[in-house]
N, C-alpha and C positions, 0 to 999 in steps of 0.2 A: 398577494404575498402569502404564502405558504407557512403555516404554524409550526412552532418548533416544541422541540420533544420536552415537556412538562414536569413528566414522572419516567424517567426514563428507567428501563425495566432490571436495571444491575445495580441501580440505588443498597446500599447495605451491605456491598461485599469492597473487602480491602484486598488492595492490590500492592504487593512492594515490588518496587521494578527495580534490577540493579542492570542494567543495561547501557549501550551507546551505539552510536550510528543510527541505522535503520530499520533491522528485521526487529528488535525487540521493542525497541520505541514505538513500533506502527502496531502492536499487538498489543501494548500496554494502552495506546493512544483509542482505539477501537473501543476496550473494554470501560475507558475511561469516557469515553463520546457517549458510551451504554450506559454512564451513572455510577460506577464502580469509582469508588477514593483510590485513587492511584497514587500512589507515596514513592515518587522517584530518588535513588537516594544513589548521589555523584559524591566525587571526593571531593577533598577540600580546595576551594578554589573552582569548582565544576566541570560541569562533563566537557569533555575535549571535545567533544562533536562544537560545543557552540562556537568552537573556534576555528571551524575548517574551513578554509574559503574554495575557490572556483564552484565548482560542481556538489559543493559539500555546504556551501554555504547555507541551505535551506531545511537540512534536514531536523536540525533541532527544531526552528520555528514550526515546521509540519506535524511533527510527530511527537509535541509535548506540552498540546492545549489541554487544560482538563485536569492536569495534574499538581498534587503538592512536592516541595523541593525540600529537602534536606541530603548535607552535606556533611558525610561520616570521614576521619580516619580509621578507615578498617586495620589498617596495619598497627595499631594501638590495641590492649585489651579492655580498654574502655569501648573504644569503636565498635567493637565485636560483639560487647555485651548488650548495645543500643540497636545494632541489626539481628541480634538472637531476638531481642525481645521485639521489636518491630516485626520478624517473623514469625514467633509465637503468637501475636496479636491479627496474623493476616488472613485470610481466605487461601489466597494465589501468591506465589512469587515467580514472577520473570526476572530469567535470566539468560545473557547472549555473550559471555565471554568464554575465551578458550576454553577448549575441555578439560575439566581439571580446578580449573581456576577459582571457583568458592570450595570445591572439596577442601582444597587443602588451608585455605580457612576455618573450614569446619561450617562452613555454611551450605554443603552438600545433602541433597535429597534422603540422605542417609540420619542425617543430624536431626529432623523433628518427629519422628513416628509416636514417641510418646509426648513428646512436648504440646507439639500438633497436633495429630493423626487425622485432622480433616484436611489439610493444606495439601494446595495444589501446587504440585512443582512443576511450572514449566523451562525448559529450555529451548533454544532458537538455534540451532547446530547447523554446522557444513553439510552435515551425514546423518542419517541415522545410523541404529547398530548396523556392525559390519565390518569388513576390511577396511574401510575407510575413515572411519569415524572418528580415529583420532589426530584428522587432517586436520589443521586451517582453513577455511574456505572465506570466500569473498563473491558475492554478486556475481561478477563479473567471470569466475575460475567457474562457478556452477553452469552457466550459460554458454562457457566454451566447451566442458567438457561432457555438460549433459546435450548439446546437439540444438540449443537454439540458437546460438551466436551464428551456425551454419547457415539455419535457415532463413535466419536475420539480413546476412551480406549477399552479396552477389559472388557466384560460385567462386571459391577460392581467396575471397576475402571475409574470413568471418568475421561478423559486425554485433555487440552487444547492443542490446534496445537500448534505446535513446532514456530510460528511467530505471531505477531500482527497480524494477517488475516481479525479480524473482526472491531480493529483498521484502517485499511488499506483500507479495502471494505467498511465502513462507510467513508472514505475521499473520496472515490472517488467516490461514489453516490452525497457526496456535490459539487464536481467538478461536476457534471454533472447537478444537481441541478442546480450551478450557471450558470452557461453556457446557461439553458435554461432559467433562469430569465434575463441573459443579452439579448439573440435572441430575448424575449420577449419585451423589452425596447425599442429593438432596432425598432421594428414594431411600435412604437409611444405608449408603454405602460409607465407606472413609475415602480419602485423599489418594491422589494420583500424581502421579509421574508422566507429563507427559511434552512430548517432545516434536517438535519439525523442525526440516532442516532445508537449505537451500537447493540442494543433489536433487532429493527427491521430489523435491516441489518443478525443478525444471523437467525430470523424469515427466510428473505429472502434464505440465503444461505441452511438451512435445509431444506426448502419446498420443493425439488424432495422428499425427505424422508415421507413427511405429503401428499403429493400426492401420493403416493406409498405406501398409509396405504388405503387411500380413492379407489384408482383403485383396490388392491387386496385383503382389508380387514385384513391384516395382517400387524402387525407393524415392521416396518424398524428395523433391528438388528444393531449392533456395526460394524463397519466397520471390526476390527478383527473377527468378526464371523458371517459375512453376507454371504447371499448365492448370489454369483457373478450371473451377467445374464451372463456370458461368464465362457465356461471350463477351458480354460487357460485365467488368467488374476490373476496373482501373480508373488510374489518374488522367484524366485529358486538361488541355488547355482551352484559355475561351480568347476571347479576342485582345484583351487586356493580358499584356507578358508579365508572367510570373504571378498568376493569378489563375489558380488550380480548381479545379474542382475534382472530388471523387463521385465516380456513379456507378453503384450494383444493379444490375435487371437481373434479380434471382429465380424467377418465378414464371410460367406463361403468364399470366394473367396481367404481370409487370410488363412484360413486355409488348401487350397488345397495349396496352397505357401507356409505355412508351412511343411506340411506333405513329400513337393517336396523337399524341403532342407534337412530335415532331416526324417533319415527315423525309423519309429514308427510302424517296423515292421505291424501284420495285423491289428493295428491297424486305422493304414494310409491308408488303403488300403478299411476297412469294409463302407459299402453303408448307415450301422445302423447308422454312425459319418459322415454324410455330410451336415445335417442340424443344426445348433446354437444349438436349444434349447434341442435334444436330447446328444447334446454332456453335456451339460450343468447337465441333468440327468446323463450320465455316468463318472462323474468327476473323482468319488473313481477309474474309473478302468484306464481314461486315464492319471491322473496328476502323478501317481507311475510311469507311462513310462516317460511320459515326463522329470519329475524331475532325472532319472539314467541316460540319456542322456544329460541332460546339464550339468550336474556333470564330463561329461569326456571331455568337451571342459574348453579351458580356458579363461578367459573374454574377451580377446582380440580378440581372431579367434569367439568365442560365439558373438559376438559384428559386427563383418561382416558379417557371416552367416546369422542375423536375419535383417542388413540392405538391403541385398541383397533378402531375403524374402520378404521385402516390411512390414512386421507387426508391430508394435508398441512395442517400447520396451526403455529402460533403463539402464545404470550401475547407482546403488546406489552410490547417492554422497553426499559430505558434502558439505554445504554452501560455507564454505573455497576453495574446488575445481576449485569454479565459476572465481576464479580471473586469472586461466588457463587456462579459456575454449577457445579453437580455434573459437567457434562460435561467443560467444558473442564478444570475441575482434577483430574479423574480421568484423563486423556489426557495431559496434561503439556502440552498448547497455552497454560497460563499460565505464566511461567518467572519466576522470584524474581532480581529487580534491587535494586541498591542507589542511588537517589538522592545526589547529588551532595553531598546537604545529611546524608545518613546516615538518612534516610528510607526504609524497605522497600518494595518495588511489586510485583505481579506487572502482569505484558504480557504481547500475545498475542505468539508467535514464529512464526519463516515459518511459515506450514500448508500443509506438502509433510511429509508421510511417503516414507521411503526403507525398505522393508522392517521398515513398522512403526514408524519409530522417527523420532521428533522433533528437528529442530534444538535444541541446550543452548544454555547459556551458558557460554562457556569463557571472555568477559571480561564484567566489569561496565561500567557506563555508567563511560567515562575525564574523568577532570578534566583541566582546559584543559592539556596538554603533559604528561600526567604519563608517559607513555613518551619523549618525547624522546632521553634517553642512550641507552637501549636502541637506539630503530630507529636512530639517527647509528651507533653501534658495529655493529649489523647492514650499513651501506653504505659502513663502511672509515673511520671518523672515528677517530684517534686519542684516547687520554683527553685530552691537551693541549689537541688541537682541538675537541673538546668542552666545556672550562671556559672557553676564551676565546670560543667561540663565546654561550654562556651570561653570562661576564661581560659581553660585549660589546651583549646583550641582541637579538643577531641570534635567536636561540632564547628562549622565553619560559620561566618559571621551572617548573618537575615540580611545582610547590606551588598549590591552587586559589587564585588570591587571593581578598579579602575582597569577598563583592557576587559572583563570579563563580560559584557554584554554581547547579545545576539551579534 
């Protein structure tokens, strides 16, 4: 079993998150996996993600281990004066709402230079600067219109990835973002502004594709009807239906370990197929052998076979699968949460090793405000001022109410 992170290395820095859904919760969640006091601060009654069901259902519990809850009326001027000072007392604040949307609270990047001057303001945007930037964006709008959902579907049906990906990959370009405005600080600079956004992050993700127009003049197809640079490097069937496996042969050397393991009659054997790229030309003649051959192995004996080859390969699995995997629960990449409702879960945690050793869990998924007292007493609240701030219902109740669990 694999040791988890100890002293985890962002220990000392405050984080206020005003965020919801996905891209900010997963860059807050990061920072907060790294040891960073993250002080998520929902409105009253909490954030509406915990309330989202189908496909939406998961994302609070994912992307808000780790962290303390309080629960402000910002729309009051008491509300306002508890998140002034909650960000006067911060390092970093995350934020992933419209554009616009805390300026005109007065909670904009603009509002601490004196108050602050170290504090890192990050935001989680559609855009960056630009023609654009003062869109709306979603997951989903970035992936259509930055050119993955293309490459995602089979030509002419374009298909979003099956996960927040570009959600996810825009949080953690802001982790990384922040991290280097912190290093930055830390050399005797002041506080930063800094930003990513979903456009650019899909921009990013599809550029092997836009380089690969640029190097061979010809444009990148759909991933369902691309020509692979490798002969084998797809899904076949084994003898068991509906029982998949994936297998890459990327390499000569994989392939003469393949050939060794199984045998592909002359065609394992021909001098024509020992180089990548001519195999890659003969695909129609070698993929019809290949694929009658895996078909009479079953995924299990198929599944040794091609580990013992040393090649790259796969069984087709479901998300759900992962809560059984010998690996990850051997490693400690699944870490034991408590549902909201008092329901057990394991999730996966950052997957950054730091000398071996895996982000924990030093807090549970928080119910709507249930730190409240505590972080108010952390930023100089009085007890007084904290029960009248409480009765007054500027602060929301340390109690989940009823309906409001995970």
């Amino acid at each position: 079993m694999q040791h988890l992170m100890e002293s985890p290395p962002l220990q000392g820095i405050r984080v206020v998150e005003f965020s919801h859904m996905v891209m900010g919760p997963s860059t807050g969640a990061i920072l907060a996996d790294l040891g960073a006091d993250v002080i998520k601060v929902e409105p009253l009654g909490g954030d509406r993600t915990r309330r989202l069901l189908g496909s939406g259902a998961g994302y609070f519990p994912m992307f808000n281990r780790n962290k303390r809850s309080i629960c402000i009326d910002l729309k009051s001027e008491s509300g306002l004066a508890v998140a002034k000072r909650l960000i006067g007392e911060a390092d970093v604040l995350i934020e992933n709402f419209r554009p616009g949307a805390l300026e005109r609270l007065g909670l904009g990047p603009d509002g601490f230079p004196e108050s602050n001057p170290g504090l890192i303001y990050y935001s989680a945007k559609g855009f960056l600067s630009g023609p654009y930037e003062h869109r709306s964006a979603l997951d989903e709008v970035a992936q259509m219109m930055g050119g993955l959902a293309y490459m995602t579907g089979p030509p002419g049906r374009p298909l979003r990835a099956g996960a927040s990906v570009i959600d996810i990959a825009g949080g953690m370009f802001g982790a990384i973002g922040i991290m280097a405005a912190l290093l930055r600080r830390q050399e005797g600079g002041n506080g930063a502004v800094v930003r990513s956004s979903l456009y650019e992050t899909t921009a990013y993700v599809v550029g092997q594709h836009m380089a690969q127009m640029a190097v061979t003049g010809e444009a990148a197809r759909p991933m369902p009807d691309r020509v692979s640079a490798w002969a084998i490097y797809d899904v076949f069937e084994t003898a068991h239906p509906g029982e998949q496996v994936f297998i890459g042969v990327v390499s000569d050397s994989q392939w003469q370990s393949f050939v060794g393991t199984f045998d592909l009659g002359s065609i394992g054997s021909d001098p024509a197929f020992e180089k990548n790229n001519d195999r890659v030309k003969a695909r129609d003649v070698i993929l019809p052998v290949v694929r009658d051959i895996m078909a009479r192995h079953t995924r299990a004996d198929l599944l040794a076979k091609l580990e013992a080859a040393a090649v790259a390969f796969a069984p087709i699995a479901r998300p759900e699968d992962l809560f059984d995997d010998t690996h990850l629960n051997a490693n400690g990449t699944l870490v034991d949460l408590t549902l909201n409702d008092g329901r057990k879960v394991k999730l996966p945690t950052t997957p950054v090793e730091l000398d071996g050793a895996l982000p924990s869990v030093r807090r549970d998924i928080p119910h709507p405000g249930a730190d409240a007292e505590q972080i108010l007493a952390d930023i100089g609240y009085s007890d007084a001022e904290i029960a009248e701030l409480l009765a007054r219902q500027v602060i929301g109740s340390t109690r989940p109410a009823a309906g409001e669990e995970n």
